[in-house]
Structure formats: structure tokens, C-alpha cells
N, CA, C and O atoms as CSV, one atom per row, in Angstrom:
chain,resi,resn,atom,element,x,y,z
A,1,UNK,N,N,-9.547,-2.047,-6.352
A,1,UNK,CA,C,-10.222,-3.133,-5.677
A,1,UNK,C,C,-11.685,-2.759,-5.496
A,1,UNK,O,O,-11.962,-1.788,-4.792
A,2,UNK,N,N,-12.995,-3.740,-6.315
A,2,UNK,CA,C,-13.843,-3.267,-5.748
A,2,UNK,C,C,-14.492,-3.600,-4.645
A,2,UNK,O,O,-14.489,-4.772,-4.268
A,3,UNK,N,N,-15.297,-2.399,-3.803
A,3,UNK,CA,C,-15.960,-3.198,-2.663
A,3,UNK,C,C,-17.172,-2.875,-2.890
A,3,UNK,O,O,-17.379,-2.263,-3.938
A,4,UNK,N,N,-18.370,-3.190,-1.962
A,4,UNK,CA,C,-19.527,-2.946,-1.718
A,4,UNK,C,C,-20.318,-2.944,-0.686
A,4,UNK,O,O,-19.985,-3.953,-0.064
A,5,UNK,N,N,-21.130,-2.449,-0.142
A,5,UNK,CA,C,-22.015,-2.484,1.047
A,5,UNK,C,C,-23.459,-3.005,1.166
A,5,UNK,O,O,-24.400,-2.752,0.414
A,6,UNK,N,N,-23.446,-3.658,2.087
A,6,UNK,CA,C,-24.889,-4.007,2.299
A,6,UNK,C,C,-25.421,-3.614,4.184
A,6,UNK,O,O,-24.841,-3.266,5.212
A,7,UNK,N,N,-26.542,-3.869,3.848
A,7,UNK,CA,C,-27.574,-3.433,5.247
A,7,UNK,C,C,-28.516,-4.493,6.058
A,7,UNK,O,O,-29.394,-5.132,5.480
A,8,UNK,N,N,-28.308,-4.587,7.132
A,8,UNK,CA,C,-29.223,-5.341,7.554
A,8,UNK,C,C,-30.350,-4.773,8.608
A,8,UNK,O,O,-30.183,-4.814,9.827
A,9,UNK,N,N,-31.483,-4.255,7.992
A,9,UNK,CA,C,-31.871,-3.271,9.011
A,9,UNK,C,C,-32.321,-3.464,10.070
A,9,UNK,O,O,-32.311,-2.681,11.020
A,10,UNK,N,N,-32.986,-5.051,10.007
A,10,UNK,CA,C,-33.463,-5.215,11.592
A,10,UNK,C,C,-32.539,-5.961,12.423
A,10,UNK,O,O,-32.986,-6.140,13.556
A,11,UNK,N,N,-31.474,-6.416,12.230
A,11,UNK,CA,C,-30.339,-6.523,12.858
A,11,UNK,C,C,-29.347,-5.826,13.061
A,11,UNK,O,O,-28.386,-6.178,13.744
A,12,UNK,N,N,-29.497,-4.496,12.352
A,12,UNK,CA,C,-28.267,-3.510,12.420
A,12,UNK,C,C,-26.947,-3.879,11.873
A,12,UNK,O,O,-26.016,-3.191,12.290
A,13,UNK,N,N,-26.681,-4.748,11.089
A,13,UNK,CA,C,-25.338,-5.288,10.655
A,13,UNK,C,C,-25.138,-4.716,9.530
A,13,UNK,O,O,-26.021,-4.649,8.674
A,14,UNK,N,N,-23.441,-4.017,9.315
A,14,UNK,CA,C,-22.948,-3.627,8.076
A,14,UNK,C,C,-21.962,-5.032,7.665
A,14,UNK,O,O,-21.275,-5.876,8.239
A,15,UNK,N,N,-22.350,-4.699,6.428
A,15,UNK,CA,C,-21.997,-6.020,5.501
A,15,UNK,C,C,-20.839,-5.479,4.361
A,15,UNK,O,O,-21.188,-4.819,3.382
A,16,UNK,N,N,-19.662,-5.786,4.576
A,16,UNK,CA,C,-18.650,-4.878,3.455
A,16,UNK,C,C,-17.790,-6.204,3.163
A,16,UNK,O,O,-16.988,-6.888,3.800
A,17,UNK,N,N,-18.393,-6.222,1.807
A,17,UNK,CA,C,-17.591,-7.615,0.621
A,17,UNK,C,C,-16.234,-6.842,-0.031
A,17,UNK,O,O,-16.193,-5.643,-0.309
A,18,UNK,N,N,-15.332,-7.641,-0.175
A,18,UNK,CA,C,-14.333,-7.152,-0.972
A,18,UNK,C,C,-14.145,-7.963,-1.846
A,18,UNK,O,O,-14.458,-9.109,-1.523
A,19,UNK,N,N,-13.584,-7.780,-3.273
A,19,UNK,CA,C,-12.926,-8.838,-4.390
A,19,UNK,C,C,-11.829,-7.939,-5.254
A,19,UNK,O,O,-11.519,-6.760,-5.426
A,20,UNK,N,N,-11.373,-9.531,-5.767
A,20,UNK,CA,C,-9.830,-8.717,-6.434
A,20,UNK,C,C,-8.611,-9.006,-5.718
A,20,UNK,O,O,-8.361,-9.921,-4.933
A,21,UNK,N,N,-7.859,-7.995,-6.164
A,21,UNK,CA,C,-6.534,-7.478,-5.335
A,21,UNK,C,C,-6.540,-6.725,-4.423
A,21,UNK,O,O,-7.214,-5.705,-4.567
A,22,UNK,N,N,-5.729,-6.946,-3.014
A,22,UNK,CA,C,-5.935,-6.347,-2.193
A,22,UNK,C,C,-4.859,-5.466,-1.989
A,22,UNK,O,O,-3.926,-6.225,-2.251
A,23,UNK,N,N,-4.315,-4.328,-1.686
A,23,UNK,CA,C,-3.174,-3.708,-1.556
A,23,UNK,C,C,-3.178,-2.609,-0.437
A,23,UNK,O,O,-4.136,-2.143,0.182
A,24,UNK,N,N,-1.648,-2.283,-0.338
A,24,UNK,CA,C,-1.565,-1.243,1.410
A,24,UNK,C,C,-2.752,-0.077,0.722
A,24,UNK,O,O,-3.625,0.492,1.379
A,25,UNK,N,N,-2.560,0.046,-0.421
A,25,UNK,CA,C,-3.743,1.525,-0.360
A,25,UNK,C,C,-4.900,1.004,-0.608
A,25,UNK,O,O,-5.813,1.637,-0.076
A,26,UNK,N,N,-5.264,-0.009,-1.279
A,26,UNK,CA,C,-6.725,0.039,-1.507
A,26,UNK,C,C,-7.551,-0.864,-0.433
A,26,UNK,O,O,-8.691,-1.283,-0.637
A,27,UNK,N,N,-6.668,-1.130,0.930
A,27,UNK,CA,C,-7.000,-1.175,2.376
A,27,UNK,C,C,-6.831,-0.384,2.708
A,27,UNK,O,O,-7.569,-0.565,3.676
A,28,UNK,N,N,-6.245,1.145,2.961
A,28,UNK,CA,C,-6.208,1.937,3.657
A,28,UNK,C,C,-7.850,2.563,2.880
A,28,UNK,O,O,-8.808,2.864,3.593
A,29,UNK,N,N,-7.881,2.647,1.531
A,29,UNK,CA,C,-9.017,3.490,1.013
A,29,UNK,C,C,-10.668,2.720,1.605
A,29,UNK,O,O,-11.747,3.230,1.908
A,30,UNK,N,N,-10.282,1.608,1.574
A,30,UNK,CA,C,-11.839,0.487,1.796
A,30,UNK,C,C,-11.833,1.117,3.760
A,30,UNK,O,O,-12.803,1.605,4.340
A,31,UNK,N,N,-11.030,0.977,4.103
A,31,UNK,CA,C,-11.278,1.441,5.497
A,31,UNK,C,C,-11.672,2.684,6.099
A,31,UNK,O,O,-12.051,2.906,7.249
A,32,UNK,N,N,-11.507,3.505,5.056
A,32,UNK,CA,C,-11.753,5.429,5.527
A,32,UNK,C,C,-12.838,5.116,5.056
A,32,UNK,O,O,-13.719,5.489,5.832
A,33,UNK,N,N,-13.526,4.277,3.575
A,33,UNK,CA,C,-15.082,4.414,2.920
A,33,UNK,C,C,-15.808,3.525,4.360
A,33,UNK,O,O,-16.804,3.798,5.030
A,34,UNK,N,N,-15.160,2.777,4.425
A,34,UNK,CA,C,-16.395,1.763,5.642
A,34,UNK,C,C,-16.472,2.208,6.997
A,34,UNK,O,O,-17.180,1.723,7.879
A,35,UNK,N,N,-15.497,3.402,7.109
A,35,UNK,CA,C,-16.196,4.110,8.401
A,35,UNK,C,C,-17.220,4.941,7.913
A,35,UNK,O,O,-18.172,4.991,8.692
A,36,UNK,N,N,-17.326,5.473,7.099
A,36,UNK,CA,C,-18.503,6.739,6.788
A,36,UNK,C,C,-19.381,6.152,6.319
A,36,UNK,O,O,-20.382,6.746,5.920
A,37,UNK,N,N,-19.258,4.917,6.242
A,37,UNK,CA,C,-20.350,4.444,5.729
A,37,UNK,C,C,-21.021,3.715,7.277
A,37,UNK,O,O,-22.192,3.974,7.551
A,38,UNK,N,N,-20.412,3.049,7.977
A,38,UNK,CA,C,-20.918,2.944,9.388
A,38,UNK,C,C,-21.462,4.450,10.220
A,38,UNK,O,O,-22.429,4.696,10.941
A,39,UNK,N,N,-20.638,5.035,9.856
A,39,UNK,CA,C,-21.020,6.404,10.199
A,39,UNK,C,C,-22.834,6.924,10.068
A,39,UNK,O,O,-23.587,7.377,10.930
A,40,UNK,N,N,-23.076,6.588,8.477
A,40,UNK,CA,C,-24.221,6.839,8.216
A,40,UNK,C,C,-25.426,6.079,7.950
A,40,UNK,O,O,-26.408,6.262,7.231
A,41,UNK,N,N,-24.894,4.786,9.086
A,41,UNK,CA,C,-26.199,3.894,8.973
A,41,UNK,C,C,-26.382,3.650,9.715
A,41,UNK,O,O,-27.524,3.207,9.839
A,42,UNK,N,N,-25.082,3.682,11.538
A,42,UNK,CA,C,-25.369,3.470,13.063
A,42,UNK,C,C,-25.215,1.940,12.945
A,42,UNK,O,O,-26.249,1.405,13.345
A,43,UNK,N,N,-24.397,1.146,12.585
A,43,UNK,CA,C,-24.661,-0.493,12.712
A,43,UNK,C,C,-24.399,-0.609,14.275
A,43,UNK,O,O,-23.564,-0.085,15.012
A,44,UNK,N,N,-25.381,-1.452,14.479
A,44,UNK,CA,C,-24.727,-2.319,15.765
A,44,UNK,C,C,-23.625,-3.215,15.836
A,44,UNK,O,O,-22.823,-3.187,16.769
A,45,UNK,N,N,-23.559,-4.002,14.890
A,45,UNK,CA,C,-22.627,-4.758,14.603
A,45,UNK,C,C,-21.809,-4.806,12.773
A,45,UNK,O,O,-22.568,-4.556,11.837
A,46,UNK,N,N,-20.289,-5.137,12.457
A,46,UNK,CA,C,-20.355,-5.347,11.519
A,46,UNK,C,C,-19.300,-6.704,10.973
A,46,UNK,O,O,-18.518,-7.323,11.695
A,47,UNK,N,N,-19.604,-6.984,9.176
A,47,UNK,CA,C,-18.813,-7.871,9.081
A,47,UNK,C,C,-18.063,-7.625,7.726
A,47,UNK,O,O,-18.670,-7.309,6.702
A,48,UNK,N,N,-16.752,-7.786,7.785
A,48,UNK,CA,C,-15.906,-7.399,6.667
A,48,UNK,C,C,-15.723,-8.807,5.849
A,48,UNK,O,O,-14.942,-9.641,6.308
A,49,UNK,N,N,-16.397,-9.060,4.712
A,49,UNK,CA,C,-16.165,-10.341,3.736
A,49,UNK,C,C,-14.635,-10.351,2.789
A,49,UNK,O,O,-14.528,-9.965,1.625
A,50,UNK,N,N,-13.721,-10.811,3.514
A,50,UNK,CA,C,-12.475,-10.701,2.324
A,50,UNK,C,C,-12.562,-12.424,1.347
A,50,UNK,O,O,-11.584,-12.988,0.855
A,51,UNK,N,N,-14.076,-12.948,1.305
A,51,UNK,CA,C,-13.627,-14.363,0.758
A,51,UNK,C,C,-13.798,-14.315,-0.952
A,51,UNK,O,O,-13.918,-15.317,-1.657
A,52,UNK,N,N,-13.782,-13.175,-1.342
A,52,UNK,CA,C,-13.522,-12.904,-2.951
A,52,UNK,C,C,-12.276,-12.329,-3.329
A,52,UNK,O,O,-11.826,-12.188,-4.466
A,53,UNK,N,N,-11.751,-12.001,-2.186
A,53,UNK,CA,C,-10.450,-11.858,-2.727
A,53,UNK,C,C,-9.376,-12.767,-2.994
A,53,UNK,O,O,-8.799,-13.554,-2.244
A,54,UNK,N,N,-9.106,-12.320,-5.083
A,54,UNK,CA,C,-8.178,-13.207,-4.880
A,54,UNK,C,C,-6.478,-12.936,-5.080
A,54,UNK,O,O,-5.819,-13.630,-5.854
A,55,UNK,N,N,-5.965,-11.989,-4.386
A,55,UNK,CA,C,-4.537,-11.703,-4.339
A,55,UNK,C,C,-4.791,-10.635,-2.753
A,55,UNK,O,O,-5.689,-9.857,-2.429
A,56,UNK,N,N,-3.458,-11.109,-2.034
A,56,UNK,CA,C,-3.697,-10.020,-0.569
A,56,UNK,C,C,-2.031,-9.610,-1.056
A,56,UNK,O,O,-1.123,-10.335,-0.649
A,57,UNK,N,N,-1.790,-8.697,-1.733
A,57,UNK,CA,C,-0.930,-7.730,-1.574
A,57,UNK,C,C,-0.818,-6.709,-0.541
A,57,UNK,O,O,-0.545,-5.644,-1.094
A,58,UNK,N,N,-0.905,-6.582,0.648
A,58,UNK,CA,C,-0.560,-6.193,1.936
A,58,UNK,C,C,0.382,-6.479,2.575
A,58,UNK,O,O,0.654,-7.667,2.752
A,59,UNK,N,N,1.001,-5.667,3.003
A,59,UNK,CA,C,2.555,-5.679,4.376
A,59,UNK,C,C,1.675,-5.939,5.471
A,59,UNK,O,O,0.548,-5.532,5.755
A,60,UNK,N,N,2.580,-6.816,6.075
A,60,UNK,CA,C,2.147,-6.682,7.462
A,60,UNK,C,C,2.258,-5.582,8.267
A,60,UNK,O,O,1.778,-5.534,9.400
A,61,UNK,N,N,2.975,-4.538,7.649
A,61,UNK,CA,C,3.285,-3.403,8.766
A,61,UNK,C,C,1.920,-2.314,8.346
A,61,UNK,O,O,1.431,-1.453,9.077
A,62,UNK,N,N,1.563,-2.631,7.115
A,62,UNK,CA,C,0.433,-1.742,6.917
A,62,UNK,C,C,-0.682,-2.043,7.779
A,62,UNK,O,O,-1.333,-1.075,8.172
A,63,UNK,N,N,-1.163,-3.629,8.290
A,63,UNK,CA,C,-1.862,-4.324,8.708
A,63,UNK,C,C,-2.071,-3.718,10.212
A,63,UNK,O,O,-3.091,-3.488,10.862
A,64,UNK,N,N,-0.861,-3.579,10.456
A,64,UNK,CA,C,-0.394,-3.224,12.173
A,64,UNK,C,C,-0.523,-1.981,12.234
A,64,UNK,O,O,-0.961,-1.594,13.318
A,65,UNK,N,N,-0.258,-0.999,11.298
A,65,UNK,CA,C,-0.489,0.289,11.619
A,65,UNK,C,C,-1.785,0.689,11.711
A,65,UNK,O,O,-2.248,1.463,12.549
A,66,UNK,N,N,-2.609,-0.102,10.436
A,66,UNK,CA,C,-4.051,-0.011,10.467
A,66,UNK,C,C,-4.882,-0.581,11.438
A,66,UNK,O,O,-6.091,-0.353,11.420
A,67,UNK,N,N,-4.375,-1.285,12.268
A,67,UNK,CA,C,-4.678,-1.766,13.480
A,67,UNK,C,C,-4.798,-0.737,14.614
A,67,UNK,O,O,-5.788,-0.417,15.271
A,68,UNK,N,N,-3.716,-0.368,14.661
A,68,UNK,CA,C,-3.054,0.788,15.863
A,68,UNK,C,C,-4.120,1.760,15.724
A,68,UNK,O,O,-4.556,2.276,16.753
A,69,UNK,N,N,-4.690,2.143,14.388
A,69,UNK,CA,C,-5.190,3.415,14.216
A,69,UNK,C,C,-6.845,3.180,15.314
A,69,UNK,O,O,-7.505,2.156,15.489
A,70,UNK,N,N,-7.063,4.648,15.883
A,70,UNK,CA,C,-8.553,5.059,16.046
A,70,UNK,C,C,-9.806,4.980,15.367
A,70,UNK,O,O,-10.182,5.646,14.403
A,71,UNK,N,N,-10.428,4.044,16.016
A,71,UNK,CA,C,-11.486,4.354,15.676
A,71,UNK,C,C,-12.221,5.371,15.258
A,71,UNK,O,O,-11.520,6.122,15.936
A,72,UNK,N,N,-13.022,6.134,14.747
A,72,UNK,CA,C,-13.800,7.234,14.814
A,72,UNK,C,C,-15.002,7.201,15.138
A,72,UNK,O,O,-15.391,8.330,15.439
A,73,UNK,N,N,-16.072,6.143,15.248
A,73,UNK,CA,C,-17.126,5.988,15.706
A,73,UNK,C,C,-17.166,5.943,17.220
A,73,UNK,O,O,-16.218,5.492,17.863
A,74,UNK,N,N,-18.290,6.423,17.797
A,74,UNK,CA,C,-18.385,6.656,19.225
A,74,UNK,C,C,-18.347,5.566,19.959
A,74,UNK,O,O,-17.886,5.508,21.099
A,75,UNK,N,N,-18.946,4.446,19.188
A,75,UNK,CA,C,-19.780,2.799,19.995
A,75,UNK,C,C,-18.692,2.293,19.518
A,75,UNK,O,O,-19.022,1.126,19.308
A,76,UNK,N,N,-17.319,2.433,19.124
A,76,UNK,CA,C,-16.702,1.522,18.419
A,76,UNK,C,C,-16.262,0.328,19.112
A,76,UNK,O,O,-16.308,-0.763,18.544
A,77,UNK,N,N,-15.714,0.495,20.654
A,77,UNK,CA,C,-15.441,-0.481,21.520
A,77,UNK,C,C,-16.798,-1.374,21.299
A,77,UNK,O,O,-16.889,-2.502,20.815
A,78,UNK,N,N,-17.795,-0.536,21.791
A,78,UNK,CA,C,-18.506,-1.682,22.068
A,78,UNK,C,C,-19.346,-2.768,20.981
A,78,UNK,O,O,-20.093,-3.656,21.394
A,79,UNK,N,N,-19.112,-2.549,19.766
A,79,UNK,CA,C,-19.678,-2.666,18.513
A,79,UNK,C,C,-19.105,-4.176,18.271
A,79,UNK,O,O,-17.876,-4.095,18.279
A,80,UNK,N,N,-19.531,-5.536,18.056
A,80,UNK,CA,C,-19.346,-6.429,17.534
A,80,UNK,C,C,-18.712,-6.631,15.978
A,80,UNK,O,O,-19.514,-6.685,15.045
A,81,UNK,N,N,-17.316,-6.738,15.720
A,81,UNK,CA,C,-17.292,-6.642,14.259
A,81,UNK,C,C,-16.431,-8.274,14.188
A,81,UNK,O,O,-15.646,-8.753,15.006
A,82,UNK,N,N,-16.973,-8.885,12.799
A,82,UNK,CA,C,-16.215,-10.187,12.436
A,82,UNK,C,C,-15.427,-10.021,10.927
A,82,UNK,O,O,-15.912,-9.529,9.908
A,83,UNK,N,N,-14.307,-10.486,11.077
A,83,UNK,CA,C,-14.079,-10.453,9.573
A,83,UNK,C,C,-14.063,-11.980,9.283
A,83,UNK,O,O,-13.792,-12.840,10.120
A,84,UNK,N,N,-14.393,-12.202,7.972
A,84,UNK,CA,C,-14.390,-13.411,7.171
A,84,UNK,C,C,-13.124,-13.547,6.451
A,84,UNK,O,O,-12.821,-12.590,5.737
A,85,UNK,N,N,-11.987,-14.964,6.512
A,85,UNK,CA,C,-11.467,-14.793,5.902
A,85,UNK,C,C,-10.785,-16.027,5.730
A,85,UNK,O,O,-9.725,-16.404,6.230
A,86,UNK,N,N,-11.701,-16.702,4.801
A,86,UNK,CA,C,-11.074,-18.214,4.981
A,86,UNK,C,C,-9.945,-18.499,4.111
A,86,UNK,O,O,-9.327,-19.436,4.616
A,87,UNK,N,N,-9.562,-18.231,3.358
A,87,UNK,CA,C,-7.767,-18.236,3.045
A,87,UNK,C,C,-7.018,-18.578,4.224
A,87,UNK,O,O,-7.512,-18.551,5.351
A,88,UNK,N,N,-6.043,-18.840,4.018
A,88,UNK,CA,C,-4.579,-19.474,5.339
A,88,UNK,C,C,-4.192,-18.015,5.764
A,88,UNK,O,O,-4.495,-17.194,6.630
A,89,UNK,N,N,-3.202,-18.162,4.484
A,89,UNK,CA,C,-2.755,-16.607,4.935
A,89,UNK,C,C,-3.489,-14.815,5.508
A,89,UNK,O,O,-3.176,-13.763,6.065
A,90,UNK,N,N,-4.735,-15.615,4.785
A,90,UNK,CA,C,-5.716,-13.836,4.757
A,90,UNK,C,C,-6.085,-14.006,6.266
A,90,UNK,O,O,-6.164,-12.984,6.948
A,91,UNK,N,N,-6.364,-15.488,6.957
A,91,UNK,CA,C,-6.581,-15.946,8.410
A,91,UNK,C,C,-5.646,-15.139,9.122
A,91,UNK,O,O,-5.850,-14.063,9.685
A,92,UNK,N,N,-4.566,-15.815,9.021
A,92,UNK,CA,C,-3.067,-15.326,10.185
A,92,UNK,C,C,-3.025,-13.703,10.272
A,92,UNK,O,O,-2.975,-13.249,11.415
A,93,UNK,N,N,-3.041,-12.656,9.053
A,93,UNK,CA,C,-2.982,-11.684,8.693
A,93,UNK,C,C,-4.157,-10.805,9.462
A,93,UNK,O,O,-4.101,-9.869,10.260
A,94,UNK,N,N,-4.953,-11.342,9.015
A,94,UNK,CA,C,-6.032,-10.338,10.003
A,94,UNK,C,C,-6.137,-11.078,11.582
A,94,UNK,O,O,-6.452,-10.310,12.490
A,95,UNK,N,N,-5.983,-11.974,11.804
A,95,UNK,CA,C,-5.379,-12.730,13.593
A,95,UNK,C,C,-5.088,-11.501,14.111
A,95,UNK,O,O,-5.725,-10.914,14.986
A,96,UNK,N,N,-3.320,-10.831,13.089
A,96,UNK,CA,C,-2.675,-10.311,13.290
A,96,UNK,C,C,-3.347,-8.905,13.727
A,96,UNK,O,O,-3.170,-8.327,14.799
A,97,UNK,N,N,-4.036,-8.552,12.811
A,97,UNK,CA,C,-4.953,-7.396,12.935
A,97,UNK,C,C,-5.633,-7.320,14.187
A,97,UNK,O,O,-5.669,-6.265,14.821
A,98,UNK,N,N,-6.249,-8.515,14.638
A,98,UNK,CA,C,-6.976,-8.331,15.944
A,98,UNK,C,C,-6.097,-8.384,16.686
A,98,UNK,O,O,-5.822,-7.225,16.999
A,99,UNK,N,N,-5.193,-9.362,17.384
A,99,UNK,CA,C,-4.162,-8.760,18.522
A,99,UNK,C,C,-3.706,-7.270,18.815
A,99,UNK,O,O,-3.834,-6.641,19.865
A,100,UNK,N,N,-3.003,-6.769,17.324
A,100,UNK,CA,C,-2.522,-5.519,17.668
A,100,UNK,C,C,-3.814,-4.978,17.763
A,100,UNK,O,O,-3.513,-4.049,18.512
A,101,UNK,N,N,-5.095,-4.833,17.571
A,101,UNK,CA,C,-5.689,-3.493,17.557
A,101,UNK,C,C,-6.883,-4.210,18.820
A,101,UNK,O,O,-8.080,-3.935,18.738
A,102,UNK,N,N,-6.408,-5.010,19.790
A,102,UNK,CA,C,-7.236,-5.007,20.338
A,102,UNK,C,C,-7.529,-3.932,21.532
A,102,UNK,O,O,-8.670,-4.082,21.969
A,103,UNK,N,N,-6.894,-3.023,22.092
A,103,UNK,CA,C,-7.512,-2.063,22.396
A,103,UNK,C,C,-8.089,-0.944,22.169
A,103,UNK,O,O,-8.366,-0.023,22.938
A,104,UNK,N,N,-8.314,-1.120,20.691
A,104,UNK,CA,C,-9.448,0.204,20.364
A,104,UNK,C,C,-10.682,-0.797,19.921
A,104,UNK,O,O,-11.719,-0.135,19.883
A,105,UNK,N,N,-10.981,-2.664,19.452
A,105,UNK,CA,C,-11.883,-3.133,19.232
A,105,UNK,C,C,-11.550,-4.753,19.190
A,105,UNK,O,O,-11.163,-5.629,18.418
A,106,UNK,N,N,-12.071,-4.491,20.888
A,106,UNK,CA,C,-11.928,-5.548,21.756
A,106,UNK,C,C,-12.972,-6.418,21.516
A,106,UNK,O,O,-13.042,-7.380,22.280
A,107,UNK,N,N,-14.097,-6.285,20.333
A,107,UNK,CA,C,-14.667,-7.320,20.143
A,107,UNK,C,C,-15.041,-7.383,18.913
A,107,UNK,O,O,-16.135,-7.102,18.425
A,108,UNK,N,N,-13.938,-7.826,18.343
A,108,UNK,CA,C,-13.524,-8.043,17.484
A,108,UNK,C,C,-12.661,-9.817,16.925
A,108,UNK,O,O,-11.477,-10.099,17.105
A,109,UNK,N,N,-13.428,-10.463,16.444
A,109,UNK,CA,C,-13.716,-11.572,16.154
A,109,UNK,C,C,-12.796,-12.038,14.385
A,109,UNK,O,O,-12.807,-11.116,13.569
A,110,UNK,N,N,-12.250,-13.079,14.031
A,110,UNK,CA,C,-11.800,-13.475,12.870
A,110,UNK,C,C,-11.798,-14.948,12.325
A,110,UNK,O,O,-10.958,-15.834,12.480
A,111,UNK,N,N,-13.188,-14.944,11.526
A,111,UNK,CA,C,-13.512,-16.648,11.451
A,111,UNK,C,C,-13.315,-16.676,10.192
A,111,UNK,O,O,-13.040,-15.643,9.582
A,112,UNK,N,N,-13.436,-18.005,9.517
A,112,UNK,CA,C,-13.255,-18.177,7.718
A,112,UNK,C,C,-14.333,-18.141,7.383
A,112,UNK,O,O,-14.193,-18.324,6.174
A,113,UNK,N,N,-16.117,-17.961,7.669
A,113,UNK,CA,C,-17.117,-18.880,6.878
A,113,UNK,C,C,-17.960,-17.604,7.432
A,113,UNK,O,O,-17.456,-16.985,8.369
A,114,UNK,N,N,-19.009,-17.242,6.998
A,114,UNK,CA,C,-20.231,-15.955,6.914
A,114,UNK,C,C,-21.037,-17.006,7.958
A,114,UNK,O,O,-21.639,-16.424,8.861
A,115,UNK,N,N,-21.107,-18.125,7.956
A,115,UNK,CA,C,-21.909,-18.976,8.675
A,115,UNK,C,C,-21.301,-18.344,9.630
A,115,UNK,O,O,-21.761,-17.262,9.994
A,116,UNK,N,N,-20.071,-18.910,10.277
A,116,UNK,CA,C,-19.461,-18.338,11.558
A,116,UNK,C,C,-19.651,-16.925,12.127
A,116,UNK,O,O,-19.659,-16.552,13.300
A,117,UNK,N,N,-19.782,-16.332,11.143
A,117,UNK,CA,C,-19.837,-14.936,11.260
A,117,UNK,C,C,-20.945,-14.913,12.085
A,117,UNK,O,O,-20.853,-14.871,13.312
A,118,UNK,N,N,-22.309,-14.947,11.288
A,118,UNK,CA,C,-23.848,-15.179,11.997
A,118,UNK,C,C,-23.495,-15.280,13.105
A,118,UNK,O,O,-23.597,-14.460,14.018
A,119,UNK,N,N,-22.872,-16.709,13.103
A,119,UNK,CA,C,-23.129,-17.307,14.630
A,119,UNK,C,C,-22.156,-16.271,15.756
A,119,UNK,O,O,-22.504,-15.992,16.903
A,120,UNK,N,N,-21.313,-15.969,15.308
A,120,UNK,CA,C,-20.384,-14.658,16.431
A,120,UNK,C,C,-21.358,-14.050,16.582
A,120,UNK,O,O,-21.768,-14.223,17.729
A,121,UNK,N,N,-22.286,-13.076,15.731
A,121,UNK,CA,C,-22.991,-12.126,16.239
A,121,UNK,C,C,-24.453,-12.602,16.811
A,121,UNK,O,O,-25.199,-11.748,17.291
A,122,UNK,N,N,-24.842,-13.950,16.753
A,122,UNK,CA,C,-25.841,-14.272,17.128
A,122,UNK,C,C,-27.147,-14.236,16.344
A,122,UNK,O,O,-28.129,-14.785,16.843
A,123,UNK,N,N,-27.234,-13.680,15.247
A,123,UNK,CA,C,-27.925,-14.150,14.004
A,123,UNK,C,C,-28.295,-15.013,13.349
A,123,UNK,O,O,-27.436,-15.654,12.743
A,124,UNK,N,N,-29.822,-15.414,13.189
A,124,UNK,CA,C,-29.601,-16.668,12.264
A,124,UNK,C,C,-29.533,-16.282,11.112
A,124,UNK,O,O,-28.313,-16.252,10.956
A,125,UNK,N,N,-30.213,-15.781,9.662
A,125,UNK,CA,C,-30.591,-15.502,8.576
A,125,UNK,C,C,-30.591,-14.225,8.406
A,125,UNK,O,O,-31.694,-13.781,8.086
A,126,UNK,N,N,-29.409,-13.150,8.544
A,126,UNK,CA,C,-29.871,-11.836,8.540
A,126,UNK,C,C,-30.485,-11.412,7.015
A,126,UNK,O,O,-30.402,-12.426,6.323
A,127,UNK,N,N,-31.021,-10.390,6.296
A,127,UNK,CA,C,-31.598,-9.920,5.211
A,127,UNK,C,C,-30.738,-8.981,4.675
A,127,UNK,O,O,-31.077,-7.997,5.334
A,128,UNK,N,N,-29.861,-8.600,3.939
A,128,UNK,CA,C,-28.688,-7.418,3.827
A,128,UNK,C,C,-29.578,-7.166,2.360
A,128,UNK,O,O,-30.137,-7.940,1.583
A,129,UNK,N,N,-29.362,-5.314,2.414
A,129,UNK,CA,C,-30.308,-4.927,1.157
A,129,UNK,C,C,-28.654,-4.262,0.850
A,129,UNK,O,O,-27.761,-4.214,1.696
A,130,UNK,N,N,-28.570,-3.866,-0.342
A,130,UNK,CA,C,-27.206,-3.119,-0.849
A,130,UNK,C,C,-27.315,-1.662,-0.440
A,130,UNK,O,O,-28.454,-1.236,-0.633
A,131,UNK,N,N,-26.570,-0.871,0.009
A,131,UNK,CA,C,-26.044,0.496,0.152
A,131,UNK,C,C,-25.504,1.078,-1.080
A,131,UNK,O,O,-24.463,0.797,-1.674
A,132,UNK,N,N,-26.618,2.142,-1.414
A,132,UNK,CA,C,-25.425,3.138,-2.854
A,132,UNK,C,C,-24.888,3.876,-2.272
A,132,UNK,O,O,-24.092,4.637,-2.823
């Protein structure tokens, strides 16, 4: 599955697109890369784009475990993150994601549209440059 990163520097927002197939490992792998990659840019806020994906091969129990799991970033509670995910099912699925994991990231948000997104974090037009 590939992903990619982008930056928004004067808003602090990490920007992580996904496309393709989605599966229990190549969500478990996109999630260990997008902490170190938050890791090494300090976002204030971030937003996970799943609207190129087109197959979600994921268990729900992978969903929930990956939920359950720790954070590793210090600000993580307090860090604004949205995921995008306008599909039906990719919606309910990550819902799912925020209930169970809402006590390690309680603000934590799940809309269908990047517009929405903005508007969760309070952004109008952010500028995202790509991350190698």
C-alpha cells in the first residue's frame, strides 16, 4: 500500500494520504511510519487521508487493537488528529477506531471530506509541501 507525507509548516499539520489496498499489516506498517514521522516534524495537529483507497481489507479486531495501542508521542492527548474517510464502510470502521481509542486520543475527530477536515482543525487553506 502506498502512502505519503506532507507538511504544513505554518500550521503545523501532518498530512498522511493513503491509496490502494488496505490490509491488517499494511495498517499496522503505515502507523509505526506515521509516528516517526510525527515524531520528526512536532505537528500540532494531524490528518490521515484514506479517500484513495480503493479496497479496506482490515478486521475489525485489528482496528480495535490498533486503537487500544499507545501512543508514543508526548502531546499525543492533546494533539488534534482527523481522519478522512468518505466511503460508508471506511466511515463506520474508523467511528470504530475513535470510540475504542478514545482514551489515549480524545481529540480525535472522523469526517468524509479534507474540507471538513480544515474546518475540525480550524484552517482555512493550509500549504502541505511533501516529506521524503
Amino acid at each position: 500500500m502506498p502512502y505519503r507525507f506532507e507538511f504544513d509548516p505554518v500550521n503545523k499539520i501532518l498530512l498522511s494520504r493513503l491509496d490502494g489496498r488496505l490490509t491488517d499489516e499494511s495498517m499496522a506498517e503505515f502507523h509505526e511510519t506515521a509516528w516517526k514521522r510525527a515524531a520528526a516534524v512536532d505537528p500540532h495537529a494531524a490528518i490521515v487521508d484514506f479517500s484513495s483507497v480503493t479496497e479496506f481489507a482490515v478486521s475489525s479486531e485489528s482496528v480495535r487493537q490498533l486503537a487500544r495501542q499507545k501512543t508514543p508521542l508526548p502531546n499525543s492527548r492533546s494533539m488534534p488528529r482527523v481522519i478522512v474517510a468518505p466511503q460508508t464502510h471506511a466511515f463506520g470502521l474508523f467511528r470504530m477506531f475513535q470510540i475504542v481509542g478514545e482514551p489515549t486520543r480524545p481529540l480525535l475527530s472522523v469526517v468524509r471530506t479534507m474540507n471538513e477536515a480544515f474546518a475540525a482543525l480550524g484552517v482555512a487553506s493550509p500549504n502541505f509541501e511533501p516529506l521524503e
